[in-house]
BAKEDREN-710575 format. One record per residue: residue in three letters; z, y, x of N, C-alpha, C in turn. Coordinates in nm, 3 decimals, decimal comma. Layout:
<rs>
r residu=ALA; nup=Z; nnorth=Y; neast=X; caup=Z; canorth=Y; caeast=X; cup=Z; cnorth=Y; ceast=X
...
</rs>
This chain:
<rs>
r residu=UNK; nup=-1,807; nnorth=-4,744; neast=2,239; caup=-1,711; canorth=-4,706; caeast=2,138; cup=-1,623; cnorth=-4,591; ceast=2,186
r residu=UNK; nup=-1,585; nnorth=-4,590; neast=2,335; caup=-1,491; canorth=-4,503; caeast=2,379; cup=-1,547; cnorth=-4,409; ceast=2,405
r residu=UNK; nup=-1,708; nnorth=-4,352; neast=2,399; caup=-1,770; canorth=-4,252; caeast=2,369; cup=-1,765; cnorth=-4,148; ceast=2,275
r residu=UNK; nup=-1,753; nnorth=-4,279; neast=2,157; caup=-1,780; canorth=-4,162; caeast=2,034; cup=-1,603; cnorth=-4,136; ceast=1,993
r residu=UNK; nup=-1,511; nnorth=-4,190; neast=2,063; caup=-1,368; canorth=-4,134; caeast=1,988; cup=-1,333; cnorth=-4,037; ceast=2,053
r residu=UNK; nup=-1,400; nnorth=-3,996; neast=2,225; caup=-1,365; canorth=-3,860; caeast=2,282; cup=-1,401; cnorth=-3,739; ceast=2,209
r residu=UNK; nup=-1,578; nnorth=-3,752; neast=2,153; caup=-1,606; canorth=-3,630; caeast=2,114; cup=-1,540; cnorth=-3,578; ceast=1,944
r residu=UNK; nup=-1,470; nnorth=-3,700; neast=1,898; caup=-1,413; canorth=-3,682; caeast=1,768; cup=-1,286; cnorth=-3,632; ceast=1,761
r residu=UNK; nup=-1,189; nnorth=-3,709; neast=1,879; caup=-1,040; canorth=-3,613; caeast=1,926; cup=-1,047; cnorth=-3,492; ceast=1,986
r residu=UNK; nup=-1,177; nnorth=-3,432; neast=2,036; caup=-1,175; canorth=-3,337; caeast=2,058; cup=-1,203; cnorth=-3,264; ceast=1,957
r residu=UNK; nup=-1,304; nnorth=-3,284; neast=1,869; caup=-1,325; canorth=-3,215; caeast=1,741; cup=-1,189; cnorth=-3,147; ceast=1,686
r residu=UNK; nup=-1,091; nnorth=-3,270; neast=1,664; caup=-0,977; canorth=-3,188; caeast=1,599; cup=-0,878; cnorth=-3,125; ceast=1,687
r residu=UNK; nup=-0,880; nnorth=-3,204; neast=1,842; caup=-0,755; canorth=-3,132; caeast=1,894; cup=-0,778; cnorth=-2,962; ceast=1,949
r residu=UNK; nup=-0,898; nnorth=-2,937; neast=1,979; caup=-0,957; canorth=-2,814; caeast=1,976; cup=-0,941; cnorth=-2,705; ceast=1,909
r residu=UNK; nup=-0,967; nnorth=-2,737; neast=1,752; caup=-0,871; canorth=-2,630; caeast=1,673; cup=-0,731; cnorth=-2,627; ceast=1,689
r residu=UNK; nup=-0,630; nnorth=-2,721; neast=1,662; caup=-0,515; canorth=-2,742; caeast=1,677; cup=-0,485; cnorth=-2,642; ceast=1,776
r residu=UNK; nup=-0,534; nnorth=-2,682; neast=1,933; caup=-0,483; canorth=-2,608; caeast=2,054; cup=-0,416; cnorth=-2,452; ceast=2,023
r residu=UNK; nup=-0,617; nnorth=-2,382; neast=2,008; caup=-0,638; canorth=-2,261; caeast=1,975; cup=-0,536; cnorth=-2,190; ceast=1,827
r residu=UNK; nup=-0,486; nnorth=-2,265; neast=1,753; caup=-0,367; canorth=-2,210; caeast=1,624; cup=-0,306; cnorth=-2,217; ceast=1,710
r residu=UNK; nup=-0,234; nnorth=-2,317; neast=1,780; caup=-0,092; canorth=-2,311; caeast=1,828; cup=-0,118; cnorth=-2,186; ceast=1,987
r residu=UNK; nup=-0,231; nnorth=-2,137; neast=2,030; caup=-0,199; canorth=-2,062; caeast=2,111; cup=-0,192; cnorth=-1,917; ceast=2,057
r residu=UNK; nup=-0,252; nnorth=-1,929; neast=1,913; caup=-0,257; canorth=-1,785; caeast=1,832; cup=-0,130; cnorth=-1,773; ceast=1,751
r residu=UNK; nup=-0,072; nnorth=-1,879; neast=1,758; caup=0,075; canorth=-1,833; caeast=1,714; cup=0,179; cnorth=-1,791; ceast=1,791
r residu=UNK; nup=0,130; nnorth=-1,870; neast=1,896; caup=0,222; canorth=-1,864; caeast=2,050; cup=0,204; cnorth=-1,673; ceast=2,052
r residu=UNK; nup=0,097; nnorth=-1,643; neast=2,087; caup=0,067; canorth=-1,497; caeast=2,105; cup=0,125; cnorth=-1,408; ceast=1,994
r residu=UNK; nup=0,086; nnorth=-1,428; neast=1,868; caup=0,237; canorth=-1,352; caeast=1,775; cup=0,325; cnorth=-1,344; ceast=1,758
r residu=UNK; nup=0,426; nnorth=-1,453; neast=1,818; caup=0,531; canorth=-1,436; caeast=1,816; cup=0,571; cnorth=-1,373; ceast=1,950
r residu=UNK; nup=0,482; nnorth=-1,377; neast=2,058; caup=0,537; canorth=-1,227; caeast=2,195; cup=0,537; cnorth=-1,120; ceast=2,084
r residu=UNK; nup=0,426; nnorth=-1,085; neast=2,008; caup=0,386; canorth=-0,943; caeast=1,980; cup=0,545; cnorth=-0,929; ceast=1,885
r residu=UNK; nup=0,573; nnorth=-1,000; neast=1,776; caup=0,676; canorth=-0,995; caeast=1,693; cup=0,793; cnorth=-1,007; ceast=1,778
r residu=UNK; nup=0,791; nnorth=-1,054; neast=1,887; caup=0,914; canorth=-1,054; caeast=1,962; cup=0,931; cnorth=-0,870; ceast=2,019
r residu=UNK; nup=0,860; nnorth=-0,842; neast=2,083; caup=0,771; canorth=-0,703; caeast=2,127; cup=0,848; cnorth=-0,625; ceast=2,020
r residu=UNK; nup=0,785; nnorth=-0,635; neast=1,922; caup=0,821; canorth=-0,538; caeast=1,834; cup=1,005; cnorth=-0,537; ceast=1,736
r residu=UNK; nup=1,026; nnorth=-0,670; neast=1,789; caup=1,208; canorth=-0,654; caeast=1,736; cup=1,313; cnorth=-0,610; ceast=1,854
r residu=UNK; nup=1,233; nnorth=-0,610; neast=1,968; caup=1,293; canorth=-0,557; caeast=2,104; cup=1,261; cnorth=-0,365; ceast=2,068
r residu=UNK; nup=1,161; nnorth=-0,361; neast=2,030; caup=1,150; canorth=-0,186; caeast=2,012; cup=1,228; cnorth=-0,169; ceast=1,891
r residu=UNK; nup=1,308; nnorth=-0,220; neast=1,803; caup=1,415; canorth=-0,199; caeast=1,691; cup=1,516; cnorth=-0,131; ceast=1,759
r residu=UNK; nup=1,574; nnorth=-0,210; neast=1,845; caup=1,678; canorth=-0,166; caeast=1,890; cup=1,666; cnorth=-0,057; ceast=1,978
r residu=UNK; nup=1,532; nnorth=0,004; neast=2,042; caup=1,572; canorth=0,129; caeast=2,126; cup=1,514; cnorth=0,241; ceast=2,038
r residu=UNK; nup=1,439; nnorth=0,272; neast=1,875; caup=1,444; canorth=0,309; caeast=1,760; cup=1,566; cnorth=0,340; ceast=1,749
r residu=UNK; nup=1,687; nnorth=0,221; neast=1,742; caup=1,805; canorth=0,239; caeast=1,677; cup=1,877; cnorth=0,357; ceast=1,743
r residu=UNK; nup=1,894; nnorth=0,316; neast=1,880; caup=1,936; canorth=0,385; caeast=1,974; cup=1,921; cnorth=0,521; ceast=2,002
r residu=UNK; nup=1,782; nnorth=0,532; neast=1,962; caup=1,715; canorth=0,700; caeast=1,950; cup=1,795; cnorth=0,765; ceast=1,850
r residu=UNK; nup=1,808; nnorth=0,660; neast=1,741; caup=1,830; canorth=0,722; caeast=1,608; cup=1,964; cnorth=0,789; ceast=1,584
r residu=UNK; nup=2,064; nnorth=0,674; neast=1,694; caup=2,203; canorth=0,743; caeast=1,691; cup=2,221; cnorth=0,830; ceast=1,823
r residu=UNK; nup=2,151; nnorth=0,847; neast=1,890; caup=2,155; canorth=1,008; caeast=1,996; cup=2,064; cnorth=1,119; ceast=1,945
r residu=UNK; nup=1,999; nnorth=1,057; neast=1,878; caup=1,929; canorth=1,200; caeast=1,806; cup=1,914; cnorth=1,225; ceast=1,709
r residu=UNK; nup=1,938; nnorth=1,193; neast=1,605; caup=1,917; canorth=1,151; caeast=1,464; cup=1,792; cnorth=1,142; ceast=1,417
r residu=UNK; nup=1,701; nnorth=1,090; neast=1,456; caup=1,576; canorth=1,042; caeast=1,438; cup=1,533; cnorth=0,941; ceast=1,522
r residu=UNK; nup=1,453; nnorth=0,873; neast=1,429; caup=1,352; canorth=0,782; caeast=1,450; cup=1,199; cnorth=0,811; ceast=1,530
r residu=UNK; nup=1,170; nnorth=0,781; neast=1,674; caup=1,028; canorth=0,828; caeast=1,731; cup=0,895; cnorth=0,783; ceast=1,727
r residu=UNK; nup=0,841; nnorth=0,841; neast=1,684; caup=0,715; canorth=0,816; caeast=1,704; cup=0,618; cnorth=0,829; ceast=1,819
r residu=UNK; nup=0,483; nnorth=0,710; neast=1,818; caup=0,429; canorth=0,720; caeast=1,959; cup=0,334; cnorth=0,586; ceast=1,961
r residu=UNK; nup=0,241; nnorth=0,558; neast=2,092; caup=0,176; canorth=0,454; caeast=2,081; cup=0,167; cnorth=0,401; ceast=2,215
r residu=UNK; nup=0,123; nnorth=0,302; neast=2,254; caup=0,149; canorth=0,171; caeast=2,391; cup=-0,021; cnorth=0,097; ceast=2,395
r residu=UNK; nup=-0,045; nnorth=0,182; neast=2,460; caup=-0,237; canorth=0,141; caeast=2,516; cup=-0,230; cnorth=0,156; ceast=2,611
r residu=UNK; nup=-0,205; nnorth=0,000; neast=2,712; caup=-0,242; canorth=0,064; caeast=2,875; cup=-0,384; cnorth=0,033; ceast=2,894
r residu=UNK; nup=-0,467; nnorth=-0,004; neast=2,802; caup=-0,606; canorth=0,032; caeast=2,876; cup=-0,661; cnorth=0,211; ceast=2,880
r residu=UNK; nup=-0,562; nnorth=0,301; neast=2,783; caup=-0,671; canorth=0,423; caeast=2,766; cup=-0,544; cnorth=0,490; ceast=2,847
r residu=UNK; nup=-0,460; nnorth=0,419; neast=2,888; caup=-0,304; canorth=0,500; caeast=2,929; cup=-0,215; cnorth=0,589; ceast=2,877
r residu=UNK; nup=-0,254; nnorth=0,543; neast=2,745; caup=-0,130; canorth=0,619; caeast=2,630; cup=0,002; cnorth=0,546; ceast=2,655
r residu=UNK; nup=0,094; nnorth=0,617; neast=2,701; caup=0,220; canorth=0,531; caeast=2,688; cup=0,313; cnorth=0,676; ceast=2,614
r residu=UNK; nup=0,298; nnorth=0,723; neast=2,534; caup=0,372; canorth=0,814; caeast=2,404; cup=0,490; cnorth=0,773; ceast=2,406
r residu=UNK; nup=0,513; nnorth=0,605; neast=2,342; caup=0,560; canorth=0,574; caeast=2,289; cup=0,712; cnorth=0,531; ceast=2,375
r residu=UNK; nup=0,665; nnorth=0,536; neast=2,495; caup=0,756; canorth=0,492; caeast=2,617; cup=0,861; cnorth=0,639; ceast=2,628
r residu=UNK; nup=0,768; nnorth=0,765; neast=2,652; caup=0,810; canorth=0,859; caeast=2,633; cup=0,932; cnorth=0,925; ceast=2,527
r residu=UNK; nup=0,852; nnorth=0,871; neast=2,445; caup=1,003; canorth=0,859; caeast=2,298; cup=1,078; cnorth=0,777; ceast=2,307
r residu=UNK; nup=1,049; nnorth=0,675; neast=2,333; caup=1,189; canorth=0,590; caeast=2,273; cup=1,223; cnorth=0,512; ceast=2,416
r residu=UNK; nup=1,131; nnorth=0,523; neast=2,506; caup=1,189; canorth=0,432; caeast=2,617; cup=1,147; cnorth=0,303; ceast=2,613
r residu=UNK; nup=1,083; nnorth=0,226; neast=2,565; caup=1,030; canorth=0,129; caeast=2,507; cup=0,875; cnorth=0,093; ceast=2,593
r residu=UNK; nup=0,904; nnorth=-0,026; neast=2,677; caup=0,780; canorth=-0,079; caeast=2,696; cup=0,741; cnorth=-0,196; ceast=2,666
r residu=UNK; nup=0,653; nnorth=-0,268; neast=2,654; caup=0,608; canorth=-0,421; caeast=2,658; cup=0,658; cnorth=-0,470; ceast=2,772
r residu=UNK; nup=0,674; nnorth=-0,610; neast=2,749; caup=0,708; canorth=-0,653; caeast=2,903; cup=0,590; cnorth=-0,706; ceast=2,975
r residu=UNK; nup=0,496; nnorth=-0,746; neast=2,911; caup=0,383; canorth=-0,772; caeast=2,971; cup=0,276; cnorth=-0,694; ceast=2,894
r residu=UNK; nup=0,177; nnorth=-0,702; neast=3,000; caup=0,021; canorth=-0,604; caeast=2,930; cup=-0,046; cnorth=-0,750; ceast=2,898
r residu=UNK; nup=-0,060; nnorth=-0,754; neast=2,751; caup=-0,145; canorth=-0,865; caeast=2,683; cup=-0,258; cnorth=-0,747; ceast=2,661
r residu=UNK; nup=-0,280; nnorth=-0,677; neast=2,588; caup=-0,405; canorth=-0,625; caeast=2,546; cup=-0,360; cnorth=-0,570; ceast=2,432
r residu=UNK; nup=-0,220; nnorth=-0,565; neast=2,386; caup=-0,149; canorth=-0,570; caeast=2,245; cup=-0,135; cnorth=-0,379; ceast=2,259
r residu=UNK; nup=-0,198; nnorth=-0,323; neast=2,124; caup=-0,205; canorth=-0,158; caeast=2,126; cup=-0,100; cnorth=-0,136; ceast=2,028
r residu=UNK; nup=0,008; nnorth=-0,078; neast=2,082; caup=0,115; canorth=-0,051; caeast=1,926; cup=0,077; cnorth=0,113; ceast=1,929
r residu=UNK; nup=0,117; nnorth=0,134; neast=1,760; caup=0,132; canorth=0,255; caeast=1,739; cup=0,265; cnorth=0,274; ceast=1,637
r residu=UNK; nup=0,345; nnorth=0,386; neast=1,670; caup=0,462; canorth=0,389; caeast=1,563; cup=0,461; cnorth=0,518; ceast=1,499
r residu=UNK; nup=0,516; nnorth=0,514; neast=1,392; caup=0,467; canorth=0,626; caeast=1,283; cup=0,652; cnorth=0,609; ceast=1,225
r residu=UNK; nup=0,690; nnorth=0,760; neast=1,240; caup=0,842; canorth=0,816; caeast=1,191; cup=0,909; cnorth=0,843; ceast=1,079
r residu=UNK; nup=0,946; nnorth=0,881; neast=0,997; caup=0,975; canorth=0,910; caeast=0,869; cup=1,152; cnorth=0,982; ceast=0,858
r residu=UNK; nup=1,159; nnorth=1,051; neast=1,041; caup=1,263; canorth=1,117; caeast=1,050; cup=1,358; cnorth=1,009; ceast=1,084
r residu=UNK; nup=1,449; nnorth=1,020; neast=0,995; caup=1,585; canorth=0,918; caeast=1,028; cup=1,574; cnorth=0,803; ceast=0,934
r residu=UNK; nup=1,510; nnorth=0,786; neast=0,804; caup=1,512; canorth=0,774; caeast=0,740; cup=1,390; cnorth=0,564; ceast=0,732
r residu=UNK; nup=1,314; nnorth=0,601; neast=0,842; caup=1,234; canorth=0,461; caeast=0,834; cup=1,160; cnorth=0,459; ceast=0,943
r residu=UNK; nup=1,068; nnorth=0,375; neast=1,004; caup=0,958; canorth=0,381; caeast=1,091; cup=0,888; cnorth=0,265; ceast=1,096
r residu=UNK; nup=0,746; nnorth=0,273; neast=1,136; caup=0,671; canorth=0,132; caeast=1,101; cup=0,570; cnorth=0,157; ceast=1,247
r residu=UNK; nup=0,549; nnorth=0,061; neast=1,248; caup=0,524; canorth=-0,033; caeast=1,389; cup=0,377; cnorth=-0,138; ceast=1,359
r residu=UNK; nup=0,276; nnorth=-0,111; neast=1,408; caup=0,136; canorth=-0,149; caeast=1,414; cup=0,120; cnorth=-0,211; ceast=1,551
r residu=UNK; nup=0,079; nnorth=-0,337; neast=1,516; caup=0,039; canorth=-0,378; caeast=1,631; cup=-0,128; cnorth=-0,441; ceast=1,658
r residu=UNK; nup=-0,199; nnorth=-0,423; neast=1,716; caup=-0,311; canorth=-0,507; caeast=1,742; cup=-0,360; cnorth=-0,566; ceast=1,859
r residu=UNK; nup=-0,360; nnorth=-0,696; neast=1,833; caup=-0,378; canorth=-0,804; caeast=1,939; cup=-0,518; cnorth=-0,727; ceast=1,976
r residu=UNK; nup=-0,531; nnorth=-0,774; neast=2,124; caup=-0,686; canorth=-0,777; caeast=2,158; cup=-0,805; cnorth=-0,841; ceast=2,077
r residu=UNK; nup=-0,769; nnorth=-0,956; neast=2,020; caup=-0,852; canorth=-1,036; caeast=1,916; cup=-0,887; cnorth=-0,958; ceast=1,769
r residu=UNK; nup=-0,818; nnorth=-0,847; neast=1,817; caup=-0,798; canorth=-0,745; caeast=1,659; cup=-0,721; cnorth=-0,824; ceast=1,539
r residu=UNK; nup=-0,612; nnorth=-0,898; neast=1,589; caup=-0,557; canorth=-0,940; caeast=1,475; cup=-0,402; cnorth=-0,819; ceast=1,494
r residu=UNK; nup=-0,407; nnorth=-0,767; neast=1,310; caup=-0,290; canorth=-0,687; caeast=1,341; cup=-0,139; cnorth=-0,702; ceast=1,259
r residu=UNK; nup=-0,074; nnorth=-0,696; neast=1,305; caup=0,070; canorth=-0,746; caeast=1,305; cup=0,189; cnorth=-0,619; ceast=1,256
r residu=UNK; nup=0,258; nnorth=-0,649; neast=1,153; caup=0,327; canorth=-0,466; caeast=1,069; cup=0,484; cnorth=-0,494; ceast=1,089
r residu=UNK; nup=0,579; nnorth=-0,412; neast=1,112; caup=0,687; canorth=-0,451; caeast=1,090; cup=0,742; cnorth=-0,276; ceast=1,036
r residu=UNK; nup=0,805; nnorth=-0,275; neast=0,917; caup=0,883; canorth=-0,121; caeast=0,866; cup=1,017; cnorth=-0,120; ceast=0,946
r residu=UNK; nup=1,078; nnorth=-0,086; neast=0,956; caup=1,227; canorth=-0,070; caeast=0,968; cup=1,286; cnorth=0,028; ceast=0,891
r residu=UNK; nup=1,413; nnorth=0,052; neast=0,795; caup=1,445; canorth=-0,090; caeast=0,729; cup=1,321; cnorth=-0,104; ceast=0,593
r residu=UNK; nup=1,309; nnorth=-0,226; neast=0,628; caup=1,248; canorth=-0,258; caeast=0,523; cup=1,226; cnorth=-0,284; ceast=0,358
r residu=UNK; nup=1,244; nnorth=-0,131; neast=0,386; caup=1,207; canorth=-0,068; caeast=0,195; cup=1,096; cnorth=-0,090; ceast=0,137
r residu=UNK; nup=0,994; nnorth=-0,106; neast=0,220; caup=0,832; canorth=-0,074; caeast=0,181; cup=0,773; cnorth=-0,232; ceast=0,290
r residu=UNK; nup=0,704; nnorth=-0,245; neast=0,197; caup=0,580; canorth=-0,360; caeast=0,238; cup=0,516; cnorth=-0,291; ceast=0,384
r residu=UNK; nup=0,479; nnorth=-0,367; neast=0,471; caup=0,354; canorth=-0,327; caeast=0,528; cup=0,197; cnorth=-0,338; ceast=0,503
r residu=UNK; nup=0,152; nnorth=-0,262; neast=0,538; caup=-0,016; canorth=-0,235; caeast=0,433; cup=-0,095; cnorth=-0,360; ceast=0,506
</rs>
């Protein structure tokens, strides 16, 4: 009997795990990306603009570090790219290594696509 209830709790706790570690992992990336708000902001009031740029340490684009000062705190595999709109807005792409991708605008006038 205590055979067949291992391979059945595993059945479900298996998925379970894997959601709760794929949520665990979006909320670094969404954390990631409300930590780069504030050095955006920061740009925005020493320069009057908003920077654009992107964060790939596998191809070694770090642009984005360059502009705004802004790094990840850890290398997950997570590729941001940010796109400017002057002073006026900026939006923030993120993609997990799993290719799941993650949008945030600042301020948020406009949906992300």
């Amino acid at each position: 009997m205590a055979v067949a209830v291992i391979p059945a709790i595993a059945a479900v706790a298996v998925p379970v795990y894997r959601g709760h570690i794929s949520t665990s992992r979006d909320s670094a990336v969404v954390n990631a990306m409300t930590t780069m708000a504030i050095f955006q902001e920061d740009l925005r009031l020493r320069t009057g603009a908003y920077g654009s740029g992107g964060y790939d340490a596998k191809t070694g684009d770090t642009s984005l570090t360059d502009a705004i000062g802004w790094r990840p705190t850890a290398d997950d595999g997570t590729v941001y790219v940010v796109t400017a709109k002057g002073a006026t807005s900026w939006r923030v792409t993120a993609t997990t290594d799993s290719g799941r991708a993650l949008c945030r605008v600042s301020p948020a006038r406009e949906p992300c696509p």
